[in-house]
DRENTORKOL-3810 file (N, C-alpha, C; in nm, 4 decimals):
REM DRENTORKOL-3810
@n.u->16.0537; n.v->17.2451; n.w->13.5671; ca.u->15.9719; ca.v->17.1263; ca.w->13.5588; c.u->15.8812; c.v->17.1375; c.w->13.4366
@n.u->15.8928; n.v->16.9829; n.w->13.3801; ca.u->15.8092; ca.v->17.0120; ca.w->13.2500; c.u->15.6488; c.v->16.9649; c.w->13.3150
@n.u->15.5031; n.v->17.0121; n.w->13.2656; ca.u->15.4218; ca.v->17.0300; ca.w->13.3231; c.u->15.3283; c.v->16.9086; c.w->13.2027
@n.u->15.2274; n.v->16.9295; n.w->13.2419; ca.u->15.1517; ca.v->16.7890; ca.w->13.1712; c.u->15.0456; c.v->16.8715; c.w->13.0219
@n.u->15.0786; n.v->17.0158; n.w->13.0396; ca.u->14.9621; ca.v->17.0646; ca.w->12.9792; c.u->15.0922; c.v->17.0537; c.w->12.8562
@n.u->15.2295; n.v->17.1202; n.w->12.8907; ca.u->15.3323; ca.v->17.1535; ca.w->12.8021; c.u->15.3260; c.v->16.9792; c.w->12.7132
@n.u->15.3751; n.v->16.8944; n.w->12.7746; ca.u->15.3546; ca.v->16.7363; ca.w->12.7079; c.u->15.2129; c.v->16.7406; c.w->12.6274
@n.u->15.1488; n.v->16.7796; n.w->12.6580; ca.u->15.0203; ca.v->16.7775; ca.w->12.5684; c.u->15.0367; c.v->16.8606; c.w->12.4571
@n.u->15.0584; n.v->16.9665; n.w->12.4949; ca.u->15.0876; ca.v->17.0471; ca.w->12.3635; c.u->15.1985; c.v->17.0133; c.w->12.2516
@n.u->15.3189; n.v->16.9814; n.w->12.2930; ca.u->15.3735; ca.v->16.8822; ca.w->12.2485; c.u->15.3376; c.v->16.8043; c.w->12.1775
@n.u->15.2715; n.v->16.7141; n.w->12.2011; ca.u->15.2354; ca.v->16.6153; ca.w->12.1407; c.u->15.1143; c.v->16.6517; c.w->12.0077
@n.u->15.0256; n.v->16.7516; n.w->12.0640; ca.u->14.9162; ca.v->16.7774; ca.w->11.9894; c.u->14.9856; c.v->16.8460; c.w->11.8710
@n.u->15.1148; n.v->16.9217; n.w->11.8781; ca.u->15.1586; ca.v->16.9491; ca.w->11.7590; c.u->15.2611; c.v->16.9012; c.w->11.6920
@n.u->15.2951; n.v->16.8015; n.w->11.7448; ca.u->15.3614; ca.v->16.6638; ca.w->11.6325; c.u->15.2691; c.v->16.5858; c.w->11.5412
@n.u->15.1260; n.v->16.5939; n.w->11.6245; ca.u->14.9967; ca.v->16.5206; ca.w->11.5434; c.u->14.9592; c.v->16.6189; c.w->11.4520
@n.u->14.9280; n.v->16.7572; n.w->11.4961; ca.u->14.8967; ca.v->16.8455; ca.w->11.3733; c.u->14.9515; c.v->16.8611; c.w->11.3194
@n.u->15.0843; n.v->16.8891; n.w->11.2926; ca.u->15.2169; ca.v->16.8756; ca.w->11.1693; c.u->15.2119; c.v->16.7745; c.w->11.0614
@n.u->15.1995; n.v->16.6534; n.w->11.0838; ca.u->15.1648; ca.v->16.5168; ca.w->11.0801; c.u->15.0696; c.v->16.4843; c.w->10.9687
@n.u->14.9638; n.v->16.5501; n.w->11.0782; ca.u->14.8056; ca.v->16.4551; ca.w->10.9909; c.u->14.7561; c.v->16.5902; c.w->11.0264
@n.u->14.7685; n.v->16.6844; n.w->10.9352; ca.u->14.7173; ca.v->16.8037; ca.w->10.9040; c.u->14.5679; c.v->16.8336; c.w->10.8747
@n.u->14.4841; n.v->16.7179; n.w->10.8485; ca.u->14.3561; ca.v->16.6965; ca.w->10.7682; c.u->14.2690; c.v->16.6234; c.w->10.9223
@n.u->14.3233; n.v->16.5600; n.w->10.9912; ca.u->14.2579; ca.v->16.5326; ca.w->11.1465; c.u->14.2467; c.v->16.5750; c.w->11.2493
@n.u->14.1619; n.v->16.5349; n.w->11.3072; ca.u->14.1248; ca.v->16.6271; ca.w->11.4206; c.u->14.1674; c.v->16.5500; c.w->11.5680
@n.u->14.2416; n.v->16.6476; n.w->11.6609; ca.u->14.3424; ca.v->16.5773; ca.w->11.7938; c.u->14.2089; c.v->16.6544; c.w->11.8934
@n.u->14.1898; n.v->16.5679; n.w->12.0201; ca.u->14.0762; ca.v->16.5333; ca.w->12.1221; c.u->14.1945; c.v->16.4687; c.w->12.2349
@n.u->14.1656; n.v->16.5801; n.w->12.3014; ca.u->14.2210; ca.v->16.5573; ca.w->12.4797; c.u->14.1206; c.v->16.5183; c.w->12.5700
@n.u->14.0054; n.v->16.6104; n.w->12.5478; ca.u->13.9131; ca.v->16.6150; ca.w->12.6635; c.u->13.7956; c.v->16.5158; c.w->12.6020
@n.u->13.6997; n.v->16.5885; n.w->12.5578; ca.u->13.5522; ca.v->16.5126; ca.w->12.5228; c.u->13.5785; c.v->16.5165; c.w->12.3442
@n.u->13.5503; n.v->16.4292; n.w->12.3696; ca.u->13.5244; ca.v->16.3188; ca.w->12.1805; c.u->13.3992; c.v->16.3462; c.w->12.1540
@n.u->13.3651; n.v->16.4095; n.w->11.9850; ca.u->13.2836; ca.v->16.4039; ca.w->11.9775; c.u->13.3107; c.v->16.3139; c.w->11.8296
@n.u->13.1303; n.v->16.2283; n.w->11.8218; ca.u->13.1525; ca.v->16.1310; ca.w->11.6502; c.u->13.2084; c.v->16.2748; c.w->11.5999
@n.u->13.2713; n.v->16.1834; n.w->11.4765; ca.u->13.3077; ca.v->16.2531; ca.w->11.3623; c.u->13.3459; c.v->16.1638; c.w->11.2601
@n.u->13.3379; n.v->16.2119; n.w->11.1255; ca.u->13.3460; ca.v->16.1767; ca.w->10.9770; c.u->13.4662; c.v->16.1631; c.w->10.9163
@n.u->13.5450; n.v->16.2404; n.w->11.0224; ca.u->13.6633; ca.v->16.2368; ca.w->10.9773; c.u->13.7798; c.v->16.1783; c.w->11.0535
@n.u->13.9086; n.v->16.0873; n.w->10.9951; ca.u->13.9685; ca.v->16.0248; ca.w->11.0996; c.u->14.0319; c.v->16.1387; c.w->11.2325
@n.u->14.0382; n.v->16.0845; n.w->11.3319; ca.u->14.0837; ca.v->16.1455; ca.w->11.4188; c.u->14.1217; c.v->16.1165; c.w->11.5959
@n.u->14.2126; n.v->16.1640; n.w->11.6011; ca.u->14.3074; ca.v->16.1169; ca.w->11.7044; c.u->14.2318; c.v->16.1868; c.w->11.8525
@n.u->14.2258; n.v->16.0590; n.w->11.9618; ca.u->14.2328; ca.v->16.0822; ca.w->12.0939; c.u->14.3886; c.v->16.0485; c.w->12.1917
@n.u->14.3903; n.v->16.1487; n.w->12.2706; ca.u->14.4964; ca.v->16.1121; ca.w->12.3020; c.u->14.4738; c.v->16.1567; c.w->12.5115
@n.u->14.5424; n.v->16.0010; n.w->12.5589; ca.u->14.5213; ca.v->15.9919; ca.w->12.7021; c.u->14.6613; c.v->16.0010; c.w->12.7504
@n.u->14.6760; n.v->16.0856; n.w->12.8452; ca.u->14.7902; ca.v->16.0460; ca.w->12.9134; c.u->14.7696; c.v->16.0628; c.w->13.0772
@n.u->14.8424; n.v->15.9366; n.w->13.1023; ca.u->14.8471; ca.v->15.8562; ca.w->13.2317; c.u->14.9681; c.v->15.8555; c.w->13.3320
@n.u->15.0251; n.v->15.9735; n.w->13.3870; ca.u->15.1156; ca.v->15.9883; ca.w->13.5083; c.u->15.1332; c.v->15.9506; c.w->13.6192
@n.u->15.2484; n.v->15.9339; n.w->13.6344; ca.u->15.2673; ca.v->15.8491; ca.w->13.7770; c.u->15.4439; c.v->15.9440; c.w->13.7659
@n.u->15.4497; n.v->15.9932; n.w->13.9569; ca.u->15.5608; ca.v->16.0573; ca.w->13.9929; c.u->15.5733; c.v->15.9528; c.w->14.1198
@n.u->15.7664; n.v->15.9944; n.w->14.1150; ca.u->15.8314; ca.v->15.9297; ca.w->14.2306; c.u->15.8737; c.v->16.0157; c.w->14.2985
@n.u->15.9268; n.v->16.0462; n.w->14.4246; ca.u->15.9916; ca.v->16.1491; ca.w->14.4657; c.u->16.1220; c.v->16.0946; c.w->14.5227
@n.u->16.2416; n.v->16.1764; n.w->14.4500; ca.u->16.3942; ca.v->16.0989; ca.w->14.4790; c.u->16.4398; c.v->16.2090; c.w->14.5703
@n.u->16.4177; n.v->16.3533; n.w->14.5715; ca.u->16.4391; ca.v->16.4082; ca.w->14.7312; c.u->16.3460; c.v->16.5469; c.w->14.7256
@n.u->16.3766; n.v->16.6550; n.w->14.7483; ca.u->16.3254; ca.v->16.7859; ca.w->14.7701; c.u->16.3337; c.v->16.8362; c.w->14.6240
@n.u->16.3992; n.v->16.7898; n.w->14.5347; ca.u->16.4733; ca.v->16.8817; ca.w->14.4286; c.u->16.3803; c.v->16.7929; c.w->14.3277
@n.u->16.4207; n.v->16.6680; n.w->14.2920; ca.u->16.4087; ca.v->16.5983; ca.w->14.1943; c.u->16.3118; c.v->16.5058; c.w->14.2128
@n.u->16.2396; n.v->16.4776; n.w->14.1010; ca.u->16.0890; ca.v->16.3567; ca.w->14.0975; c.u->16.1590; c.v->16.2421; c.w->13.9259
@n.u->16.1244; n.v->16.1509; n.w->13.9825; ca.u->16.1117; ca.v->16.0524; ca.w->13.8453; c.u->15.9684; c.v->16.0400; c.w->13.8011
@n.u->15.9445; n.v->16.0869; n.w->13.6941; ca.u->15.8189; ca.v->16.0881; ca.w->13.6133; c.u->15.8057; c.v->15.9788; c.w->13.4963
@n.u->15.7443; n.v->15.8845; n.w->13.4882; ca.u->15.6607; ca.v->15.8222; ca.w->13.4211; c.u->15.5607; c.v->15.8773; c.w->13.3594
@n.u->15.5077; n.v->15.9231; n.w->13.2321; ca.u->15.3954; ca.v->15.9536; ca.w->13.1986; c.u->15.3450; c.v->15.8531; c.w->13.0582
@n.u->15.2298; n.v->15.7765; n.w->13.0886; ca.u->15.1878; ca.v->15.7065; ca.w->12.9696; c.u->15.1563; c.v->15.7547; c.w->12.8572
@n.u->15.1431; n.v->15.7582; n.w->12.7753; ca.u->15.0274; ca.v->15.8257; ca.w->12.6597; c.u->15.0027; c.v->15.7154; c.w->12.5404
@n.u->14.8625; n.v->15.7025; n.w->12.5485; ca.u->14.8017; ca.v->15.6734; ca.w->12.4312; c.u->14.6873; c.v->15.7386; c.w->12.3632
@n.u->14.7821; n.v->15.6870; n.w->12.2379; ca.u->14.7494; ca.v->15.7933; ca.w->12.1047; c.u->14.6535; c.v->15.6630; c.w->12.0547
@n.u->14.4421; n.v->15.6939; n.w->12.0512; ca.u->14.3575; ca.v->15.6158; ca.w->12.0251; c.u->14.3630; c.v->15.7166; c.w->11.8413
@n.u->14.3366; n.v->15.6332; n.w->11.7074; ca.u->14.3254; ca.v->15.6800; ca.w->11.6022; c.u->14.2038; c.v->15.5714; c.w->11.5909
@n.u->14.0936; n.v->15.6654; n.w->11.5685; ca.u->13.9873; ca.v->15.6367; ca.w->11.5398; c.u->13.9518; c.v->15.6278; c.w->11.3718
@n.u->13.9476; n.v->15.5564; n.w->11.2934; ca.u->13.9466; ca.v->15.5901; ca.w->11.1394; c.u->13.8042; c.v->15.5392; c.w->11.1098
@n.u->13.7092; n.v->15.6700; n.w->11.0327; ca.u->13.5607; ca.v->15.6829; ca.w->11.0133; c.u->13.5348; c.v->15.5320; c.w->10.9748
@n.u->13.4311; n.v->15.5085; n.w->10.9267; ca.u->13.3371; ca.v->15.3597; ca.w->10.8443; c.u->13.3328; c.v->15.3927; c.w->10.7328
@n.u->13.3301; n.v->15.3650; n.w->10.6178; ca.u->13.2622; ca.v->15.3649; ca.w->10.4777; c.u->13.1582; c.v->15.3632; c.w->10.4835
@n.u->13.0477; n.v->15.3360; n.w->10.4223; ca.u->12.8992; ca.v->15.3668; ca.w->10.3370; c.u->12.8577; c.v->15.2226; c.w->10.4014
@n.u->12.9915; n.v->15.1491; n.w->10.4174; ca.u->12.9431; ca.v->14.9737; ca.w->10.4630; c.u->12.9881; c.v->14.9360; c.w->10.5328
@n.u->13.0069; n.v->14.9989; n.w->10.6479; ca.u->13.0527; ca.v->14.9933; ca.w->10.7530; c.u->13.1689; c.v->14.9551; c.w->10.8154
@n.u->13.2519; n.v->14.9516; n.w->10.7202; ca.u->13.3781; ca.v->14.8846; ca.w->10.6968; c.u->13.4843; c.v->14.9894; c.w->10.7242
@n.u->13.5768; n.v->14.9494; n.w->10.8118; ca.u->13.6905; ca.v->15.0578; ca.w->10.8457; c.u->13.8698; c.v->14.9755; c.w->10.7399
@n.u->13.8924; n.v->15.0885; n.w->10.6394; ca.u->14.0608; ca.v->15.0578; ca.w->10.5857; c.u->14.1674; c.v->14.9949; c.w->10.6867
@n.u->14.1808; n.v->14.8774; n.w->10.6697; ca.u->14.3076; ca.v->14.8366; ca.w->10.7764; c.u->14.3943; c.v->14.9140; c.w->10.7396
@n.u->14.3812; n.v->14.9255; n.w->10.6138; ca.u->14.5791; ca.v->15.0244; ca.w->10.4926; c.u->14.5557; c.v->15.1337; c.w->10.5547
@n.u->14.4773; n.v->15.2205; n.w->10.6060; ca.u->14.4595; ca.v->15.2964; ca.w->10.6525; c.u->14.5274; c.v->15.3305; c.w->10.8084
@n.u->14.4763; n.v->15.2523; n.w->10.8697; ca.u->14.5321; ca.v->15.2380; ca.w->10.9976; c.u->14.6893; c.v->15.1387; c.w->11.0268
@n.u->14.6922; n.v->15.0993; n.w->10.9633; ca.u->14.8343; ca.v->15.0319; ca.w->10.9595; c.u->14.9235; c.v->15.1482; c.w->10.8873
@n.u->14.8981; n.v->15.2282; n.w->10.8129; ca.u->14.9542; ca.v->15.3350; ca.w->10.7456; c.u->14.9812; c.v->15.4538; c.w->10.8697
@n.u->14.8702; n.v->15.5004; n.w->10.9504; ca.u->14.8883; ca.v->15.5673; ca.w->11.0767; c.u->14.9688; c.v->15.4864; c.w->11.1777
@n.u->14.9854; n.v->15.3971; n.w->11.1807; ca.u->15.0769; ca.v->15.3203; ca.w->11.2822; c.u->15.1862; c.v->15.3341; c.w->11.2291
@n.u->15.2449; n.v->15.3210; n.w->11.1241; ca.u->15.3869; ca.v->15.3282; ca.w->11.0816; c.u->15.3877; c.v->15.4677; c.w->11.1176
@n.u->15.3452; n.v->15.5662; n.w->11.0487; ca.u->15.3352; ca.v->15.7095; ca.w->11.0867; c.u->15.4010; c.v->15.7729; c.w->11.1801
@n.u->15.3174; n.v->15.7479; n.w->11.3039; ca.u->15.2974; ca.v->15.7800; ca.w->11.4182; c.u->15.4463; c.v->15.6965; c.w->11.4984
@n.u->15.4696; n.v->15.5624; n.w->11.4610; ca.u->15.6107; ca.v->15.5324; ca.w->11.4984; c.u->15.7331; c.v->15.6074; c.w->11.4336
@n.u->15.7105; n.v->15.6521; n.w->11.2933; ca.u->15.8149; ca.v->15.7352; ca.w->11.2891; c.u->15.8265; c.v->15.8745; c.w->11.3492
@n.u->15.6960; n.v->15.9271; n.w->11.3800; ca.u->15.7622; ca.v->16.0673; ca.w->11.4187; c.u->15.7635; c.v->16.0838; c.w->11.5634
@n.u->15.7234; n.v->15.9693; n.w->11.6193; ca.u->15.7209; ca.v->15.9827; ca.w->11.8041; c.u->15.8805; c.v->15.9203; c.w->11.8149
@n.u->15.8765; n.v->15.8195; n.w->11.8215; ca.u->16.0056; ca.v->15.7518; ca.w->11.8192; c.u->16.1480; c.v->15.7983; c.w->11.7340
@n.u->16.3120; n.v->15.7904; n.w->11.7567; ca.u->16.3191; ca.v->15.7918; ca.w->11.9261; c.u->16.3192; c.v->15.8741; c.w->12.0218
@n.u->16.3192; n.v->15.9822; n.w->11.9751; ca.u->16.3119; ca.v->16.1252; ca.w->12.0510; c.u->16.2096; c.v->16.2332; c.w->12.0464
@n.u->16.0884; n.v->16.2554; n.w->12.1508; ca.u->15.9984; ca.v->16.3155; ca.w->12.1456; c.u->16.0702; c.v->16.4511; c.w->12.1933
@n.u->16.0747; n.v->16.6020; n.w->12.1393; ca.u->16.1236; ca.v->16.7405; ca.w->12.1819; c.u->15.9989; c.v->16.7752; c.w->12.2216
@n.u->15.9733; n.v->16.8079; n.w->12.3489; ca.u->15.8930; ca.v->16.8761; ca.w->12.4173; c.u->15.9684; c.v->17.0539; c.w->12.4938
@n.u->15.9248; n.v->17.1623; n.w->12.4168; ca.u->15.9883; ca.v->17.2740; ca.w->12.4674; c.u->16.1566; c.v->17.2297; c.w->12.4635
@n.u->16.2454; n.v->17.2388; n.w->12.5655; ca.u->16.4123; ca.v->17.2878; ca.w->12.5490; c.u->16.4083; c.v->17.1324; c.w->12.6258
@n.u->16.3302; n.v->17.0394; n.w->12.6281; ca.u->16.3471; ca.v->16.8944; ca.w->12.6342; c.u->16.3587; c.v->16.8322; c.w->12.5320
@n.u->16.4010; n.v->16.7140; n.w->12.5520; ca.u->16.4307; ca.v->16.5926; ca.w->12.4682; c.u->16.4358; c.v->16.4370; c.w->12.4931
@n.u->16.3172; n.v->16.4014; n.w->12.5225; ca.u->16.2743; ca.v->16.2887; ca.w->12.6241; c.u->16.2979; c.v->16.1638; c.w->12.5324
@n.u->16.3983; n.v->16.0543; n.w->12.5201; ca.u->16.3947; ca.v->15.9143; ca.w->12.4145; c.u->16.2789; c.v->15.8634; c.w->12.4866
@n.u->16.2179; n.v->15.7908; n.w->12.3450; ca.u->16.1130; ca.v->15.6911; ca.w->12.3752; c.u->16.1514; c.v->15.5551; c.w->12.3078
@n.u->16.1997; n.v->15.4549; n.w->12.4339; ca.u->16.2702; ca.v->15.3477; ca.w->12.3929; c.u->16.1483; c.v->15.2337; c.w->12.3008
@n.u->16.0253; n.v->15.2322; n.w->12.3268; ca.u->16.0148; ca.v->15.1345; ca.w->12.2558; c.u->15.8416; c.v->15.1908; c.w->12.2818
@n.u->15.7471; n.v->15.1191; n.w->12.1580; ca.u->15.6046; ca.v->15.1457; ca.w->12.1639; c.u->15.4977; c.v->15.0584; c.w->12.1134
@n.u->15.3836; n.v->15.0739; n.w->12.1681; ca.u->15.2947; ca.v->14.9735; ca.w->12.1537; c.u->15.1853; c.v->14.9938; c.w->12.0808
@n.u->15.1729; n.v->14.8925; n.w->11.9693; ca.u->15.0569; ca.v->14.9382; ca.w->11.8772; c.u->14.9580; c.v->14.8206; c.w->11.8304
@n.u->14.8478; n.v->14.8628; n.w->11.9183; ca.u->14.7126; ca.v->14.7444; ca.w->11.9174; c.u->14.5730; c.v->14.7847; c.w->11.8649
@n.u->14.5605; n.v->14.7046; n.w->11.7848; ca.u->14.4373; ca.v->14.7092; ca.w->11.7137; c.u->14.3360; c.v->14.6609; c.w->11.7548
@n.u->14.2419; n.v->14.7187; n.w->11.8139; ca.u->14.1307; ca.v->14.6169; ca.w->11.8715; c.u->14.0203; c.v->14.6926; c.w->11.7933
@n.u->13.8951; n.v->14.6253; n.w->11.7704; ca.u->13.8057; ca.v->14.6444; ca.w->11.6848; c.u->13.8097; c.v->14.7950; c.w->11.6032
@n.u->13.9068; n.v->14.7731; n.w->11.5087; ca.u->13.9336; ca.v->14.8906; ca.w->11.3923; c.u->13.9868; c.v->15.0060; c.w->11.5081
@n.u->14.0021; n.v->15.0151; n.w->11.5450; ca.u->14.0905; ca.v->15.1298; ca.w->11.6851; c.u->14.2230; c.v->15.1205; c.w->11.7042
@n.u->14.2979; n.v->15.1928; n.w->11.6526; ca.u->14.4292; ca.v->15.1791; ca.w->11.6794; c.u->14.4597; c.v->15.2379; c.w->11.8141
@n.u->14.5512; n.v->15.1907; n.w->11.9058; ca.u->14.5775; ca.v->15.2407; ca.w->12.0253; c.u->14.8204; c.v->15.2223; c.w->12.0142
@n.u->14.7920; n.v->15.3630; n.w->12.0007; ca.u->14.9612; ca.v->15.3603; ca.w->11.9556; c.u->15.0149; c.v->15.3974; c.w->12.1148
@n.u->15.0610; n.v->15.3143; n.w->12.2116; ca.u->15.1309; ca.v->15.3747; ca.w->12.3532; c.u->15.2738; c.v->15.3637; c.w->12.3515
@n.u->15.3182; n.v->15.4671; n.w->12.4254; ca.u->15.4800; ca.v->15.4343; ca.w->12.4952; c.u->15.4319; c.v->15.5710; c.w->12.6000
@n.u->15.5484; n.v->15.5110; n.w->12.6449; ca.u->15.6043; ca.v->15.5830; ca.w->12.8241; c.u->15.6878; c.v->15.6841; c.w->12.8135
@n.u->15.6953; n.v->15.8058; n.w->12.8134; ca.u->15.7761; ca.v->15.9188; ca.w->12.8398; c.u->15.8635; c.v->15.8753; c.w->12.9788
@n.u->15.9796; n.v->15.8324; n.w->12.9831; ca.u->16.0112; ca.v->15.7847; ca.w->13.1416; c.u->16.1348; c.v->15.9167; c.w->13.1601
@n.u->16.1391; n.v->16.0205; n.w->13.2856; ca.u->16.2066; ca.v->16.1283; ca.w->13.2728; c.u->16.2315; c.v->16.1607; c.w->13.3958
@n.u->16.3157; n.v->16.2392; n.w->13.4405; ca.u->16.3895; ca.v->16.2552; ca.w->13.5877; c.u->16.3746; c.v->16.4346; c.w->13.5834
@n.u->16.2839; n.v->16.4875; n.w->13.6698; ca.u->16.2205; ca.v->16.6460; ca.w->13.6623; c.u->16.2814; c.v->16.6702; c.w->13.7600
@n.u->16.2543; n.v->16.8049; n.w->13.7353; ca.u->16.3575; ca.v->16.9231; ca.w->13.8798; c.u->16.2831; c.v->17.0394; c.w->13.8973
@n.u->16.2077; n.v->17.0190; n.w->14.0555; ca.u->16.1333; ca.v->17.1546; ca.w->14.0402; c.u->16.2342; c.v->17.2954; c.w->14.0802
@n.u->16.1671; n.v->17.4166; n.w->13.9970; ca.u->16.2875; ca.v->17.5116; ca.w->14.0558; c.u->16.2209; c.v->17.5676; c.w->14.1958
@n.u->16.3329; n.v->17.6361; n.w->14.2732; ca.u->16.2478; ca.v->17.7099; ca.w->14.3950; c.u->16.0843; c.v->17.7789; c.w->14.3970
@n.u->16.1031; n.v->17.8497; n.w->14.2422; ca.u->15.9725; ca.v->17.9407; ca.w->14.2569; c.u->15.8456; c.v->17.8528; c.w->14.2264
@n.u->15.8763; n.v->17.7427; n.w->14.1837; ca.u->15.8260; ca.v->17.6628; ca.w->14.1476; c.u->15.7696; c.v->17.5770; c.w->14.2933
@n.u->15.8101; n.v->17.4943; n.w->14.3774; ca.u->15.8183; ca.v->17.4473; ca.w->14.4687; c.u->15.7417; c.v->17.5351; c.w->14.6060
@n.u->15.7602; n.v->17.7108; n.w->14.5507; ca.u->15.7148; ca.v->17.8029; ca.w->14.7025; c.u->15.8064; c.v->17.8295; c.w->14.7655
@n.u->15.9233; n.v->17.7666; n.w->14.7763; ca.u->16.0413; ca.v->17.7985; ca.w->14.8492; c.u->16.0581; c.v->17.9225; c.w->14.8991
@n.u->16.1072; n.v->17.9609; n.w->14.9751; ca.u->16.1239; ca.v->18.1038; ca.w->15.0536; c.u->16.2896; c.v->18.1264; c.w->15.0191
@n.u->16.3195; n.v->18.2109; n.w->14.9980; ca.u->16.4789; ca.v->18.2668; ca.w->14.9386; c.u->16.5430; c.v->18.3138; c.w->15.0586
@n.u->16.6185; n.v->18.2874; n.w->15.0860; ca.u->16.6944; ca.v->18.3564; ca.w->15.2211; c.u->16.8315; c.v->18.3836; c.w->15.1935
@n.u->16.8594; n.v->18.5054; n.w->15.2581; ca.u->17.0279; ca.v->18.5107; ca.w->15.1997; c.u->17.0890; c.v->18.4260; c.w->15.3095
@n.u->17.2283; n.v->18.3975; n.w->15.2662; ca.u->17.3505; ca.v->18.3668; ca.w->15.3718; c.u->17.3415; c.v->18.4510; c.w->15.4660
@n.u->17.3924; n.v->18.3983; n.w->15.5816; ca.u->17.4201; ca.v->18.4426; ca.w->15.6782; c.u->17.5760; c.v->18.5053; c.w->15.6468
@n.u->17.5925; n.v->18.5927; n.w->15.7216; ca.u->17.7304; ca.v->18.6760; ca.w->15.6776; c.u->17.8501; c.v->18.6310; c.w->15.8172
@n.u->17.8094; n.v->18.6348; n.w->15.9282; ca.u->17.8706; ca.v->18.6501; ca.w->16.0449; c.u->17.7275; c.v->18.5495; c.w->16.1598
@n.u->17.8340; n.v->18.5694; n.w->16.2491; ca.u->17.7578; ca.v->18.4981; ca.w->16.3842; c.u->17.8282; c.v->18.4889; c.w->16.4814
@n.u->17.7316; n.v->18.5279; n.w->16.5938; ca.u->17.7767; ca.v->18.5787; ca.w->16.7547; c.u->17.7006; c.v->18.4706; c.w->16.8760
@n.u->17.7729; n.v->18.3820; n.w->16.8989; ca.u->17.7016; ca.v->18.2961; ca.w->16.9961; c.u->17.7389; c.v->18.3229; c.w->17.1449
@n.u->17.7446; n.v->18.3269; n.w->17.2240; ca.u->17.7506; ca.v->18.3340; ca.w->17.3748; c.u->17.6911; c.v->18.1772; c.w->17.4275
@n.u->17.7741; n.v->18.1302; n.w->17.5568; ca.u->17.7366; ca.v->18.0413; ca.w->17.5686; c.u->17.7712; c.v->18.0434; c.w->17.7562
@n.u->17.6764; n.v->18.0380; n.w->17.8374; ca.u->17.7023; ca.v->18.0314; ca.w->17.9412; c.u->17.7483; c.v->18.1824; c.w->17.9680
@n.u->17.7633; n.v->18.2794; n.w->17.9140; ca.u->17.7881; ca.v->18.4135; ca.w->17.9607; c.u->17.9004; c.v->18.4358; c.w->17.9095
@n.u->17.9241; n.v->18.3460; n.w->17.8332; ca.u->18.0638; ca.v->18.3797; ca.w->17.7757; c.u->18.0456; c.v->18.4231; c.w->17.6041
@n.u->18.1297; n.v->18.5202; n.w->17.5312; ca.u->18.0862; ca.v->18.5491; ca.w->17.3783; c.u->18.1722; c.v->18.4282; c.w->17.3253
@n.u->18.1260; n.v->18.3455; n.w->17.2346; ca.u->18.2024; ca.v->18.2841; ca.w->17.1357; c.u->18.2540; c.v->18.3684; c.w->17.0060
@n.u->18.3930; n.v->18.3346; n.w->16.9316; ca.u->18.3873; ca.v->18.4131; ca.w->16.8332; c.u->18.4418; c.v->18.3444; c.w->16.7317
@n.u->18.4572; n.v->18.3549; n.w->16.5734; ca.u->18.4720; ca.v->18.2582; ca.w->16.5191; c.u->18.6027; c.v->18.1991; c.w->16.4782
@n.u->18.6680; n.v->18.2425; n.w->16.5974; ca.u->18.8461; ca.v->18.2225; ca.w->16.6067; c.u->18.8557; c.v->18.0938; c.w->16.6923
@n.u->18.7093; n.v->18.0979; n.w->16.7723; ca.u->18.7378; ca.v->18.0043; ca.w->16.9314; c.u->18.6657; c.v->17.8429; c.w->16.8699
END
């Protein structure tokens, strides 16, 4: 099972590869001078039996780009990180010995804030040790009696 910290990391180093000069924020944002990426992600699991879960996980990638002297934020700037960021997420995000397509993504500008989203949508498999499972061997043979009588596995 891929885990949410592994997707994060993931991701945080497609952004540092990327935009080598910015700074990536999971937890607490602090101002800064320099452009730089927040990034939320938003999970939701299904459960299809004991073995297997369908995972949904959202993520948006917030690119915050500083002010000038006049308070003015570069659209070329942020429209430049939006193309960006669509080429190297899209269509195939590699997370560890995964390879999750990301069919399609969303990129909204609301007051100088870019907010770049798509959906990781993926079908997980927890393993036993994973899950707690208890290991038991096969049974080899078996001796039932029934009413005083032995069953055997001929009868």
């Amino acid at each position: 099972m891929i885990t949410l910290r592994e997707i994060k990391a993931g991701i945080t180093a497609v952004l540092k590869k990327n935009f080598q000069t910015y700074k990536v924020h999971f937890d607490n944002v602090e101002k800064s001078d320099a452009p730089y990426f927040y990034v939320e992600l938003m999970p939701t699991a299904t459960t299809v039996d004991d073995v297997y879960s369908d995972r949904l996980i959202q993520v948006d990638i917030t690119y915050i780009h500083p002010q000038d002297s006049m308070g003015r934020v570069s659209r070329t700037a942020v429209y430049d990180v939006a193309d960006t960021l669509d080429r190297v997420f899209r269509p195939v995000l590699a997370i560890k010995d995964r390879h999750i397509t990301i069919l399609d993504a969303e990129m909204t500008i609301v007051d100088d804030i870019l907010h770049y989203i798509f959906n990781l949508d993926f079908r997980d498999a927890w393993t036993d040790e994973e899950a707690g499972r208890i290991q038991y061997e096969l049974m080899q043979s078996l001796q039932l009696q029934v009413n005083g009588t032995d069953l055997t596995e001929e009868d």
